[in-house]
PASE-31096 format. One record per residue: residue number from 1; residue in one letter; x, y, z of N, C-alpha, C in turn. Coordinates in nm, 4 decimals. Layout:
BEGIN
[atom NUM,"A",[X,Y,Z],[X,Y,Z],[X,Y,Z]]
...
This chain:
BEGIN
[atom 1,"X",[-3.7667,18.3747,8.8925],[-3.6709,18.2672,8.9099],[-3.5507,18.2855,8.8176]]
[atom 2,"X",[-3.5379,18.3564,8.7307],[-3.4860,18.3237,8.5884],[-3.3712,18.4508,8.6382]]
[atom 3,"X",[-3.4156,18.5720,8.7049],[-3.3240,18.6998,8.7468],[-3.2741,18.6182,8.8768]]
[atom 4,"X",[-3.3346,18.5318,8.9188],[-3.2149,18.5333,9.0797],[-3.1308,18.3694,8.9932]]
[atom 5,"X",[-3.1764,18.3112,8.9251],[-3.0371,18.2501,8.8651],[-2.9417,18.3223,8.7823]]
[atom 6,"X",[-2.9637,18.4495,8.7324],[-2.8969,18.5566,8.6346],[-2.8080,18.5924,8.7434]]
[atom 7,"X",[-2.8248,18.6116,8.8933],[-2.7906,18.6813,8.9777],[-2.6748,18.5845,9.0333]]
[atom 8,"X",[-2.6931,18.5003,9.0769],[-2.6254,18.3914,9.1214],[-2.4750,18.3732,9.0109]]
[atom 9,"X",[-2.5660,18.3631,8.9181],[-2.4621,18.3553,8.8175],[-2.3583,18.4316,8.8132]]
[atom 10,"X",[-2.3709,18.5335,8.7959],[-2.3094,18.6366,8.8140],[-2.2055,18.6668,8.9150]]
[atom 11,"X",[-2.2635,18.6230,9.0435],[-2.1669,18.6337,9.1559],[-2.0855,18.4810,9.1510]]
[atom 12,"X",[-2.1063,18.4062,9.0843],[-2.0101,18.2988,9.0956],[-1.9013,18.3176,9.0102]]
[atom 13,"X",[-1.9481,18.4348,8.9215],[-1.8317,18.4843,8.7865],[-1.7287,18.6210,8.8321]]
[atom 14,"X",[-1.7631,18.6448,8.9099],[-1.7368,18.7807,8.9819],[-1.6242,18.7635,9.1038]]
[atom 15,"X",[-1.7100,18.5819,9.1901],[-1.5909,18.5307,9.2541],[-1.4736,18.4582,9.1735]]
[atom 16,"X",[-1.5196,18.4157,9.0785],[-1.4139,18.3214,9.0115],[-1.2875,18.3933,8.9362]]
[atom 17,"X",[-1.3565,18.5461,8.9064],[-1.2175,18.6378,8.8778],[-1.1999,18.6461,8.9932]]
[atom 18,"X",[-1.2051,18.7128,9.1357],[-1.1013,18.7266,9.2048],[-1.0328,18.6202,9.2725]]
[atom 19,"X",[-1.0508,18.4927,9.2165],[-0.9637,18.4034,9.2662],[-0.9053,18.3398,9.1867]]
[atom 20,"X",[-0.8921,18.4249,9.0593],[-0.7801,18.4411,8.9758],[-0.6739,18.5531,8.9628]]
[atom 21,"X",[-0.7031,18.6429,9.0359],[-0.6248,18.7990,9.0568],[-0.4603,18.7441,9.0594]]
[atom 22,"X",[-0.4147,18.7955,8.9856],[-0.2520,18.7800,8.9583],[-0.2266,18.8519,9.1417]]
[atom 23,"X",[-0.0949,18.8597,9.1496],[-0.0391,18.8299,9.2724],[-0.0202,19.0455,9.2769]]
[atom 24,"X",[-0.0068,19.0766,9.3760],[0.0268,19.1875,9.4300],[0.1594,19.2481,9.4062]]
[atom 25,"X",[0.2154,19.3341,9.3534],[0.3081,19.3477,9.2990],[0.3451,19.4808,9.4106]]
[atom 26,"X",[0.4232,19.5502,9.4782],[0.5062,19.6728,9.5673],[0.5991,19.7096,9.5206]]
[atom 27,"X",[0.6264,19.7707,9.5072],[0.7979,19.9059,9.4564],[0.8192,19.9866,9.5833]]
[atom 28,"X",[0.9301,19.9864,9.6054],[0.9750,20.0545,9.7180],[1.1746,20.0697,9.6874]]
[atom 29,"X",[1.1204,20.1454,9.7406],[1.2985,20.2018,9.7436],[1.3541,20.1858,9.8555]]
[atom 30,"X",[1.5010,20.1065,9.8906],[1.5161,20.1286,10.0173],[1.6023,20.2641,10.1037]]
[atom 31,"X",[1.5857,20.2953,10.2304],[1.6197,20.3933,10.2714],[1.7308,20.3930,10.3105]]
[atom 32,"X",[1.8447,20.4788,10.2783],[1.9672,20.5302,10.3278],[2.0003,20.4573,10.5068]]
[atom 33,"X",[2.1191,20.3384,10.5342],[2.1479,20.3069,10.6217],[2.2414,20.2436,10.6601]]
[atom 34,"X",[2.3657,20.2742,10.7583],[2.4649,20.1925,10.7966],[2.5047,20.0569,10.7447]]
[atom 35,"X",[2.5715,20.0183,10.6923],[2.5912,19.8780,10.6693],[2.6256,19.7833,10.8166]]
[atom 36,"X",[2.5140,19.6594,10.8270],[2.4879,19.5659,10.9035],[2.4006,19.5729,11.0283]]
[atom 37,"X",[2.2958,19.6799,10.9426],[2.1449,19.7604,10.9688],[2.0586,19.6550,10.9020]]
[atom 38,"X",[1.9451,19.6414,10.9472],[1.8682,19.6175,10.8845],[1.7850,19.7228,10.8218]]
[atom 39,"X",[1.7585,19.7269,10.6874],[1.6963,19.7882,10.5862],[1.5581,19.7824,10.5540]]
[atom 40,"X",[1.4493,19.8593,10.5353],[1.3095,19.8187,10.4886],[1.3383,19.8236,10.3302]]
[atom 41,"X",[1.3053,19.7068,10.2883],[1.2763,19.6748,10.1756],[1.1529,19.6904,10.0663]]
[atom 42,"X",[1.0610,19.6686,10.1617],[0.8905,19.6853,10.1159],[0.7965,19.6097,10.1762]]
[atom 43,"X",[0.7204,19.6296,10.1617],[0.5736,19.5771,10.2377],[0.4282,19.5740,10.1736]]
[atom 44,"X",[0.3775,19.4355,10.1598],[0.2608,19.4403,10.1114],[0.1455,19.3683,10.1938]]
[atom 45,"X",[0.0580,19.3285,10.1025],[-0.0795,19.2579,10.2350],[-0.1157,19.1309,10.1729]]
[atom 46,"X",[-0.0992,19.0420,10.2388],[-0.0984,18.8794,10.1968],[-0.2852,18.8829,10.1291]]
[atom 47,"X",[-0.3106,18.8416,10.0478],[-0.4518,18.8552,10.0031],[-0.4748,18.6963,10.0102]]
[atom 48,"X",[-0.6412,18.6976,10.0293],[-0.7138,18.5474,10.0281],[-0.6927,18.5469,9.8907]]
[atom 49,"X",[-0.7005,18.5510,9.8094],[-0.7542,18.5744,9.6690],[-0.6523,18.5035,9.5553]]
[atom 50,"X",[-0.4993,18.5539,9.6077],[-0.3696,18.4939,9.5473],[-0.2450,18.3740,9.6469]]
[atom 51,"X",[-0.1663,18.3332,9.5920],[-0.1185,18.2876,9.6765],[0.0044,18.3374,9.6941]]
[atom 52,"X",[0.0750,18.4226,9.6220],[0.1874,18.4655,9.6355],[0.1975,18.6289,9.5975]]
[atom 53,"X",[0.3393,18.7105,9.6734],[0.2913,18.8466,9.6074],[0.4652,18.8632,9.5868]]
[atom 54,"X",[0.5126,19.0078,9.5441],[0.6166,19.0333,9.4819],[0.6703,19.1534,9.5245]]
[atom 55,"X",[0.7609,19.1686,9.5737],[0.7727,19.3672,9.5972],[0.9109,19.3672,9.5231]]
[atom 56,"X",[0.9000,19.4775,9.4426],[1.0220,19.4937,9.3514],[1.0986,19.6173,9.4116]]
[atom 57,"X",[1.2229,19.6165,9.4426],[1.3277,19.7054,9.4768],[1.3894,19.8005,9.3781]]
[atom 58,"X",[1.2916,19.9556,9.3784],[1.3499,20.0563,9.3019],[1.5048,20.0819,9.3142]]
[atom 59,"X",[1.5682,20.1400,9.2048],[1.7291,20.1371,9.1479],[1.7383,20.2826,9.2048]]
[atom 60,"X",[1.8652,20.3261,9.2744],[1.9294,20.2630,9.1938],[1.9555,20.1278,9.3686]]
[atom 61,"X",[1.9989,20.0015,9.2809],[2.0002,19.9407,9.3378],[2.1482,19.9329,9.4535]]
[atom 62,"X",[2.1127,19.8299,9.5847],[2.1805,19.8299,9.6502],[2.2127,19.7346,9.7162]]
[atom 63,"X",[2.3697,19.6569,9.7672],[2.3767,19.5477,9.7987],[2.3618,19.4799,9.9504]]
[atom 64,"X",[2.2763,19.3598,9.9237],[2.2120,19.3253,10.0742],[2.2876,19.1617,10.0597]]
[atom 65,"X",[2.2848,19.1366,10.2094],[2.3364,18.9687,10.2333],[2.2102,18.8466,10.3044]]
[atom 66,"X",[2.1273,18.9502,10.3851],[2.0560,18.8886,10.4382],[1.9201,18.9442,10.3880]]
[atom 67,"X",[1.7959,18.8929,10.3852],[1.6836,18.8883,10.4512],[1.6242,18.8369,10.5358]]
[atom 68,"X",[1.4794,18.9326,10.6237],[1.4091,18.8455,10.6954],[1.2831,18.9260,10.6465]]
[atom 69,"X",[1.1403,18.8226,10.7076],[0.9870,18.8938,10.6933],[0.9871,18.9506,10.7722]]
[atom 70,"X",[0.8641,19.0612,10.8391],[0.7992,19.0822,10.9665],[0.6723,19.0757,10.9601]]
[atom 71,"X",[0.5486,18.9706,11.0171],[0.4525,18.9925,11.0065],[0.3759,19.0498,11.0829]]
[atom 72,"X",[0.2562,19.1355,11.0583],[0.1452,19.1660,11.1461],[-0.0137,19.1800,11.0726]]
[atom 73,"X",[-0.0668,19.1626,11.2140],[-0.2117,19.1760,11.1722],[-0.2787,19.0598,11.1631]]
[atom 74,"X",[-0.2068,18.9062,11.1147],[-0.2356,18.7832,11.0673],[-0.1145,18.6885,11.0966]]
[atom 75,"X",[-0.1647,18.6118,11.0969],[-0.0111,18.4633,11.0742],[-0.0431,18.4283,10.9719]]
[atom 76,"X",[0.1151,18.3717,10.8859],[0.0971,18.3354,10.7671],[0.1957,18.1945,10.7232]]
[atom 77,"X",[0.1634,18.1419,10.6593],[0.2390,18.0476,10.6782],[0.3460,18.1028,10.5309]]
[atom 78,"X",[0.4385,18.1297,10.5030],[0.5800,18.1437,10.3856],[0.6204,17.9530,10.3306]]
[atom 79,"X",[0.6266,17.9232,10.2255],[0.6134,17.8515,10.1906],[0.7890,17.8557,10.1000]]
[atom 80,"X",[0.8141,17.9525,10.0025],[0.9459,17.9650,9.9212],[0.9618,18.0710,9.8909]]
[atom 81,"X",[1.0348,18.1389,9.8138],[1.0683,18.2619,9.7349],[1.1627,18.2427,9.6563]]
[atom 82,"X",[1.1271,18.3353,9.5463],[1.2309,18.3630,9.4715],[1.3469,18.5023,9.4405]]
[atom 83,"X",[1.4356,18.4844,9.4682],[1.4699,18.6601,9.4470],[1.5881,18.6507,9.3070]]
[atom 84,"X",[1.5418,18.7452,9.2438],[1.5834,18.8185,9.1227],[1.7144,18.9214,9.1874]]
[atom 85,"X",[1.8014,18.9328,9.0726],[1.9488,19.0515,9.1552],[1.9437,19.1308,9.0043]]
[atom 86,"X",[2.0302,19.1829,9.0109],[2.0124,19.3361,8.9235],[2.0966,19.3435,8.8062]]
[atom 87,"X",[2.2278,19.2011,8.8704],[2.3100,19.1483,8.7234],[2.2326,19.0800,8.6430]]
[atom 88,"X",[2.0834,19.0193,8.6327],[1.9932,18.9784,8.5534],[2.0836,18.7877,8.5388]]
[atom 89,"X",[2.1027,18.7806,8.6075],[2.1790,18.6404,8.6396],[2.0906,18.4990,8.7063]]
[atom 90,"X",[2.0979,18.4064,8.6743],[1.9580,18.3532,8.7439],[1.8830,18.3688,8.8641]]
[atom 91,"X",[1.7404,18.3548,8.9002],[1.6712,18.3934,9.0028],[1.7123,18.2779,9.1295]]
[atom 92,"X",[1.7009,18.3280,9.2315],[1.7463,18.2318,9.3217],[1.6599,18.1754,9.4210]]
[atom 93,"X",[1.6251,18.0391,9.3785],[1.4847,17.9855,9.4899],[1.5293,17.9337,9.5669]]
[atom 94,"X",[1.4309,17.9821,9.6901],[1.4551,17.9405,9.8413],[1.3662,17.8847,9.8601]]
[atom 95,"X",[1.3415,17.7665,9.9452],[1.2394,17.6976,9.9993],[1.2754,17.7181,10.1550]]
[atom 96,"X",[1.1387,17.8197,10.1909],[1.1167,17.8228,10.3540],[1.1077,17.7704,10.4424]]
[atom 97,"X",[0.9770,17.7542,10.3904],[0.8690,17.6313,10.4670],[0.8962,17.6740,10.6140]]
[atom 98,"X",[0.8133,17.7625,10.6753],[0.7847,17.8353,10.8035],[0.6301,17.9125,10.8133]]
[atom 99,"X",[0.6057,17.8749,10.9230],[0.4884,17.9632,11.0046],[0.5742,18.0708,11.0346]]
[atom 100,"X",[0.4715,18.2237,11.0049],[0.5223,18.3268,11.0643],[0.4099,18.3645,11.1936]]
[atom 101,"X",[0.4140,18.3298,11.2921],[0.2934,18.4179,11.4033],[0.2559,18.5511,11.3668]]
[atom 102,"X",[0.1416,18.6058,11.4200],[0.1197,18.6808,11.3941],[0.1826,18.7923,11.5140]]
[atom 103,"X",[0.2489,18.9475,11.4033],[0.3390,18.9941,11.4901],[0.5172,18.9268,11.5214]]
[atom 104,"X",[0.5057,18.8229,11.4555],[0.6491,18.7412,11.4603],[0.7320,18.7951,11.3641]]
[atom 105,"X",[0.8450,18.7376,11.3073],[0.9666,18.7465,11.2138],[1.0119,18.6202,11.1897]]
[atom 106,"X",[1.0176,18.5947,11.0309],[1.1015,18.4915,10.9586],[1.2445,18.4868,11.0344]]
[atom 107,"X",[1.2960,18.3881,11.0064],[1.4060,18.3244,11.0335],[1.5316,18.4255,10.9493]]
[atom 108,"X",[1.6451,18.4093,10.9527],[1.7236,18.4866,10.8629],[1.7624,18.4328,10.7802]]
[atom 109,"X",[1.7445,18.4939,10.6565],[1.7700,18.4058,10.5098],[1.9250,18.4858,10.4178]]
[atom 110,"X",[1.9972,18.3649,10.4768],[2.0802,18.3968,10.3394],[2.1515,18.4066,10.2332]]
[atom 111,"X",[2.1523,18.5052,10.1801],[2.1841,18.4616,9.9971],[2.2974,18.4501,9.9108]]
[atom 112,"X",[2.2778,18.3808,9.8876],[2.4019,18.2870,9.8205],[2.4790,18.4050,9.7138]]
[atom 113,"X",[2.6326,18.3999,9.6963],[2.7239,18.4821,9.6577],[2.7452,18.5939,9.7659]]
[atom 114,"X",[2.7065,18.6072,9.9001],[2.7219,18.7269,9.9566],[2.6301,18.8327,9.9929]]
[atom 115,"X",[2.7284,18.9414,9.9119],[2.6368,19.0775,9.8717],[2.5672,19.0845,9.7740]]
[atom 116,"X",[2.4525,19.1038,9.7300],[2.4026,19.0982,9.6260],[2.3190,19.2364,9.5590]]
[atom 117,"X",[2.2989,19.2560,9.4484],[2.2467,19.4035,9.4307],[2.0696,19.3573,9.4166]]
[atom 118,"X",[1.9340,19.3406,9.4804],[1.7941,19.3027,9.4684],[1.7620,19.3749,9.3774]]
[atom 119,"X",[1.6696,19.3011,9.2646],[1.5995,19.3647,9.1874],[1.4443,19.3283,9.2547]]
[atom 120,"X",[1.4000,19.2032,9.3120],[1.2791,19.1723,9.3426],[1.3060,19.0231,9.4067]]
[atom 121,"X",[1.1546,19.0547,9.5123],[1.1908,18.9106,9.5617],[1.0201,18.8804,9.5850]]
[atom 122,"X",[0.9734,18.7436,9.5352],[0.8382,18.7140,9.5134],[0.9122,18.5988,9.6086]]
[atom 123,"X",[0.7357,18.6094,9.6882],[0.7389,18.5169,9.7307],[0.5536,18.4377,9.8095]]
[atom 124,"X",[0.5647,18.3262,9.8024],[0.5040,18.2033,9.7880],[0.3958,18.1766,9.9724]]
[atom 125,"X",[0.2843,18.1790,9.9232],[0.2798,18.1517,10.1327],[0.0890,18.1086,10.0725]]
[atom 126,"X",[0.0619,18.0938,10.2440],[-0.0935,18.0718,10.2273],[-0.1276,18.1236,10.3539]]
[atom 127,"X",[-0.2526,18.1372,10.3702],[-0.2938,18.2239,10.4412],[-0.3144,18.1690,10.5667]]
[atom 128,"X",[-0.3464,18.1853,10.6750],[-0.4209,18.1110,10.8208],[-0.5719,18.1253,10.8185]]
[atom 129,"X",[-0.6424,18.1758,10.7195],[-0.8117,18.1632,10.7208],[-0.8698,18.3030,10.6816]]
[atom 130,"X",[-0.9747,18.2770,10.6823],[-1.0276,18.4409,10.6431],[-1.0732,18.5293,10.8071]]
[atom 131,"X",[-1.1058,18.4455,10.8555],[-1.1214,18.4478,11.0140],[-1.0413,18.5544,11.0784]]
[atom 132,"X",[-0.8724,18.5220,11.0704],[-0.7638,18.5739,11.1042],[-0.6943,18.7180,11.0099]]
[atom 133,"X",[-0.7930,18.7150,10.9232],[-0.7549,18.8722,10.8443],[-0.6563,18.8797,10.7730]]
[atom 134,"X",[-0.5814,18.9942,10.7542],[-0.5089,18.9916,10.5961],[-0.3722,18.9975,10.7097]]
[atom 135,"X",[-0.2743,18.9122,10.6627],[-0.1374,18.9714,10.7099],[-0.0822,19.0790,10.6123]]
[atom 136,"X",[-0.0259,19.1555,10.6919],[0.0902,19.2365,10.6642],[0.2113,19.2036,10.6394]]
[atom 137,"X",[0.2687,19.1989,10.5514],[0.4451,19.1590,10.5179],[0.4819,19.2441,10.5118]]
[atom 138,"X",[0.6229,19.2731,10.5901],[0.7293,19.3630,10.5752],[0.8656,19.2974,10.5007]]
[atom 139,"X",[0.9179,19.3345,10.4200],[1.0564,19.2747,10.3672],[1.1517,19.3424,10.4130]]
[atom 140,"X",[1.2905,19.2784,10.4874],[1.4035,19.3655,10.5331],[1.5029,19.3086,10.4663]]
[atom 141,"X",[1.6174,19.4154,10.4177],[1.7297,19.3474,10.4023],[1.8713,19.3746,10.5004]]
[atom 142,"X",[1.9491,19.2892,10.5186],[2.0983,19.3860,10.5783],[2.2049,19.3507,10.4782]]
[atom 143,"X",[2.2424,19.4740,10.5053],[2.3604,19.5160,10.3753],[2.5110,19.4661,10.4420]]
């Protein structure tokens, strides 16, 4: 009795770190493209575990006006974000508040002053169930 409460124990300590796991962090560089292209920015995988994740935009940096998401695999619901720029000038929060379908695209978001140079853009969501699997986020920007 005494090893399957040791055991138990254990797995309730085992879940309780991963539903503390800091948020998912991506680096990506974006790729060489026409201006008023849309750009891949980065892409990560929405986890049960956190509620928000982050993909940071390797330098050297470059200036974008818009973003949008692309999801697949899952629907997710986007809740806010924040995006960071590269003059280290304050971060700029957006409140979403959108369902993305699964296989759908965010709305077009955009950012205040223009052109801007991205250092990172975190952002805020919850999941549609464990049922429905991990979404996929894609981040785009147009320059």
């Amino acid at each position: 009795m005494r090893s399957y409460l040791n055991i138990v124990l254990t797995a309730c300590i085992l879940f309780i770190g991963l539903m503390t796991a800091s948020a998912q962090a991506t680096v990506s560089q974006p790729r060489a493209g026409a201006v008023g292209t849309w750009r891949l920015l980065g892409h990560t995988q929405a986890k049960f575990v956190a509620d928000h994740d982050a993909i940071y935009v390797a330098g050297p940096y470059d200036y974008f006006r818009r973003l949008k998401f692309k999801v697949t695999d899952a629907p997710i619901n986007m809740v806010r974000m924040i995006v960071r720029y590269d003059d280290g000038g304050a971060p700029e929060n957006i409140d979403i508040r959108f369902n993305i379908p699964q296989g759908g695209e965010s709305r077009i978001i955009d950012l205040k002053g223009g052109r801007r140079k991205l250092k990172s853009v975190e952002f805020w969501y919850d999941t549609q169930g464990v049922l429905n699997g991990r979404a996929d986020v894609t981040l785009f920007g147009l320059k």
